[in-house]
N, C-alpha and C positions, 0 to 999 in steps of 0.2 A: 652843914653836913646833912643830906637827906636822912632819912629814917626809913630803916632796912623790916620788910616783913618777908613772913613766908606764903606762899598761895597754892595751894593743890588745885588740879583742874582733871577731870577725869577722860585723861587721853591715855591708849590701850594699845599694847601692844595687838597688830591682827591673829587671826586663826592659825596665820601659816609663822607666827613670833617673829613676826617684822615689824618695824616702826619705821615712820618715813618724813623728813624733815624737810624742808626746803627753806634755805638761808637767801633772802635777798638782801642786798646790803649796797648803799651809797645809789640809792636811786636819785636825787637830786632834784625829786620834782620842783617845777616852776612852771607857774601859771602863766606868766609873763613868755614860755618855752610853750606856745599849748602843742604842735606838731611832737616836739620832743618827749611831752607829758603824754600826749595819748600814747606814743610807741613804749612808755617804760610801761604803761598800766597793761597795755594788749601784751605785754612780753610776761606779764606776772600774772594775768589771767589764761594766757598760755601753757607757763608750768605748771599750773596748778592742774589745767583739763588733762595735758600729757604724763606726768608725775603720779596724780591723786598722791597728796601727802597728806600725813596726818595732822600736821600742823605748821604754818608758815612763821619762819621769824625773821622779824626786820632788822638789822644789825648795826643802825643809825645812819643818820644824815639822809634821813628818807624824805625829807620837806626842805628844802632852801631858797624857796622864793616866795612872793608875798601876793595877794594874801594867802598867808599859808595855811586856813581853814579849808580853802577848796582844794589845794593840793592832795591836804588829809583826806580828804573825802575821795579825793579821785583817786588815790594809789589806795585806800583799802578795803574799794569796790568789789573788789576782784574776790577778798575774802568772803563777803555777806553774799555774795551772786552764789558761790561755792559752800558756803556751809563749813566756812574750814576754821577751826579758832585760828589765833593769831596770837604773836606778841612783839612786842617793840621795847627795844634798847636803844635810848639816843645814841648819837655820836657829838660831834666840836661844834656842830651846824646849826642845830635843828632849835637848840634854844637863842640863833639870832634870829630870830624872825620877830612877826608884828604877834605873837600870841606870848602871853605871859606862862611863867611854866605851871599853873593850879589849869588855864583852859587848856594847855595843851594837854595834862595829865587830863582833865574831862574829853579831849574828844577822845582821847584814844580810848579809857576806861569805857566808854560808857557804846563803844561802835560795838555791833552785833559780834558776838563772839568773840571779842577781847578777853585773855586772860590776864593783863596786867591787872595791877590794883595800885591805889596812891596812898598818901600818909601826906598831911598839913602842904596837900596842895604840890604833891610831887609822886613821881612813878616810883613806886618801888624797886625795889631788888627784891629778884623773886627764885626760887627753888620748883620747879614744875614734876610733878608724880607721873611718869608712866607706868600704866597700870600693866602686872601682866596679862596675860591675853585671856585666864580664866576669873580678871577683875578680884582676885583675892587679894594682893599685896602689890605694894610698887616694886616694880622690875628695874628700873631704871631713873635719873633723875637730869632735870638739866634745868641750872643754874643761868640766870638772866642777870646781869649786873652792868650797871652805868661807871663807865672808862671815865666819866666828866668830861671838862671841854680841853682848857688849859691849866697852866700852872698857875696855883696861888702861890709860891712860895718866893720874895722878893730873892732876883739874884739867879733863880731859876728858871729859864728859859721856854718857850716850845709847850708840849700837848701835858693832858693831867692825865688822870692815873687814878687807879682805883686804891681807896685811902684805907686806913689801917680799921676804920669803923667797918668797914664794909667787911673786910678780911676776916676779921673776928666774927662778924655775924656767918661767913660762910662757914669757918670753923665748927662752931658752936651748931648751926645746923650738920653740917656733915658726920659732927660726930654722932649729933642723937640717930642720926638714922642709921649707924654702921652700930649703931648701940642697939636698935630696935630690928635691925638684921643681924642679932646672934655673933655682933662681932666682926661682922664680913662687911667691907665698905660696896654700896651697890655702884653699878658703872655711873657714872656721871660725867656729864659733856655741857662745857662751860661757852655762853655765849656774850660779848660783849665788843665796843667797836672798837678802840685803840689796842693794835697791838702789845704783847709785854714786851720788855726788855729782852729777852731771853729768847725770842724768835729772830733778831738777828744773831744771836750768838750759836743756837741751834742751824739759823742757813748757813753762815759761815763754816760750822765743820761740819756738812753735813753729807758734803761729796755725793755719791750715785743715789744717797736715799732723799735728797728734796724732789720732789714731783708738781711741776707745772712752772707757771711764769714767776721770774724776781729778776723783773726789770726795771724799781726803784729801790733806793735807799728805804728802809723799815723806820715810819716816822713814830718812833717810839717815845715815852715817857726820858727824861732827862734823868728822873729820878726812881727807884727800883722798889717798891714797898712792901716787896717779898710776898706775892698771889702766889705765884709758882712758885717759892718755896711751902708757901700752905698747903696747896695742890696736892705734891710731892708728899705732906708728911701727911693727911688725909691718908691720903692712897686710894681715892675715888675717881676722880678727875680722870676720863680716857683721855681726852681730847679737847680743845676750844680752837671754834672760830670766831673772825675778828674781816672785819671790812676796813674803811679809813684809807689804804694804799690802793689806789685803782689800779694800779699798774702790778699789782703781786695778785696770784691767787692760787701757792702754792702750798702745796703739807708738806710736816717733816718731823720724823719723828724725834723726841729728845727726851731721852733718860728715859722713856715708857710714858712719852706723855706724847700726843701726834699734834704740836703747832700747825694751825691751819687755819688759811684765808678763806672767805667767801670768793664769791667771785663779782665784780663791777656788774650791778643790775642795770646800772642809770641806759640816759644815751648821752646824746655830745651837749650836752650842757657844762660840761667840766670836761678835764683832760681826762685823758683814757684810749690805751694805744691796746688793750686787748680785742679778742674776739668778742661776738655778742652771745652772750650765756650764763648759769643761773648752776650756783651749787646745790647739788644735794646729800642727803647723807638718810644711809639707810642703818637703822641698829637693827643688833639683832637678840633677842629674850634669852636671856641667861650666859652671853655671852659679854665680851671686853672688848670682843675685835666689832668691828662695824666697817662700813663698807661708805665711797663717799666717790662721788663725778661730777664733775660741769656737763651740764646737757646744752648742746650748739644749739642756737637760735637763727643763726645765719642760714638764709632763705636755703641754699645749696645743702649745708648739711645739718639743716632743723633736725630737731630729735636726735642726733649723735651724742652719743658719751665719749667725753673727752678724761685723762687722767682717769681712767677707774681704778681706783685701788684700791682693797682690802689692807685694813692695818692690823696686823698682827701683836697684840698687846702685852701679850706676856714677852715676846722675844725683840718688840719695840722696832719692827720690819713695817714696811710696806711691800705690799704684795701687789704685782698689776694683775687685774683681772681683765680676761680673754673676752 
């Protein structure tokens, strides 16, 4: 079991109390694909010129071919070119390659403006402070945590899962800061790449309020080790997204908490029957609700926002916006 830390990085909400994320997820680089690899890196150097967000994060299985030191380098060019921090959550993928997980945990740690951090040669699980916009206190928080690859448990089939060590350390952080916030849990938007459990159970009843594509089966954990029951008794947690299904890249709200995919960054190195385009999500300072779209990358309607919606937190709605 990795060993969990906490890391503050001093990212701010802007002037006008916006924050602005951009989720890439399942890019799929391969060197061995270089046509393929140049068009994910130009698509991610893209959003970030059209976008300006405050901070990019990778959502796993961003490296899957070999050698996967230059893929690393080429997909997160685009950050150090832009001055943009960064962070990365593996996925099922990224630990088969030809790098052992202490150098892959060094190239990421150590690339220009990473805010991950490692422990005995592995990437943490990390808690991130967005600062409010007059830099006095954090406004907001988002939790970066490793889904793992597959099952360890003999008899148990399929993808892994974020395990009870981890669960407890988000506890344990979430509560001191709803402790050092006077009792009031700040918004917090959890990032990591294997879907929960509960995200099909969420699309299933979820009738006119899922928004956007679920055109595969949800390749979830076989086994449930109760996140989003933590989530839930927190009462932080707005929102998480989650990559792994290329073929989903929709939200939905459940019980006051908004389930939501990134959206397929890769190109055709793997399957993937979606449009070309890239999630975003805007918070907003002192608020719960937050605002989230895929922007089209398709030459015809580059720059379009797709799915815009506003999620309304306390009444657990999404809202389209105009």
């Amino acid at each position: 079991m990795m060993v969990v830390a906490t890391t503050s990085a001093q990212l701010r909400f802007n002037a006008n109390k916006e924050f602005k994320i951009v989720q890439f997820t399942d890019a799929h680089v391969r060197q061995d694909c270089e046509e393929e690899m140049r068009k994910t890196v130009e698509r991610l150097r893209w959003i970030i010129q059209t976008e300006q967000p405050d901070v990019v994060i990778f959502t796993g299985d961003v490296v899957t071919g070999e050698p996967a030191v230059k893929g690393w380098r080429a997909i997160l060019a685009p950050t150090a070119e832009a001055n943009i921090p960064f962070v990365v959550v593996l996925g099922n993928h990224d630990r088969e390659e030809d790098l052992s997980a202490e150098e892959l945990a060094r190239i990421i740690c150590n690339y220009p403006n990473s805010l991950n951090s490692a422990t005995a040669g592995r990437l943490d699980d990390i808690v991130l402070e967005v600062m409010s916009s007059d830099g006095k206190h954090p406004a907001a928080l988002l939790y970066c945590l490793d889904s793992n690859d597959y099952s360890t448990i003999d008899g148990i089939n399929g993808y892994g899962w974020i395990g009870f060590e981890q669960i407890e350390w988000y506890r344990s952080t979430s509560r001191r800061y709803t402790e050092q916030n006077g009792g009031k849990p700040l918004p917090a938007y959890a990032f990591f790449h294997i879907p929960l459990p509960e995200y099909k159970m969420a699309a299933d009843a979820a009738k006119e309020q899922l928004v956007g594509s679920r055109e595969e089966k949800e390749c979830a954990p076989e086994i449930n080790t109760g996140m989003y029951a933590a989530m839930k008794e927190a009462g932080d947690v707005v929102a998480t997204f989650v990559g792994h299904d290329h073929n989903n890249d929709y939200i939905v709200p459940y019980n006051g908490i908004a389930l939501s995919y990134g959206h397929f960054s890769g190109d055709q190195t793997v399957y993937n029957s979606l449009y070309s385009g890239v999630r975003v999500i805007k918070l907003h300072e002192g608020k719960r609700d937050f605002e989230t779209w895929i922007t089209d990358y398709r030459t015809k309607y580059r720059g379009t926002r797709r799915d815009h919606v506003l999620f309304d937190a306390q009444r657990s709605k999404l809202k389209e916006v105009e």
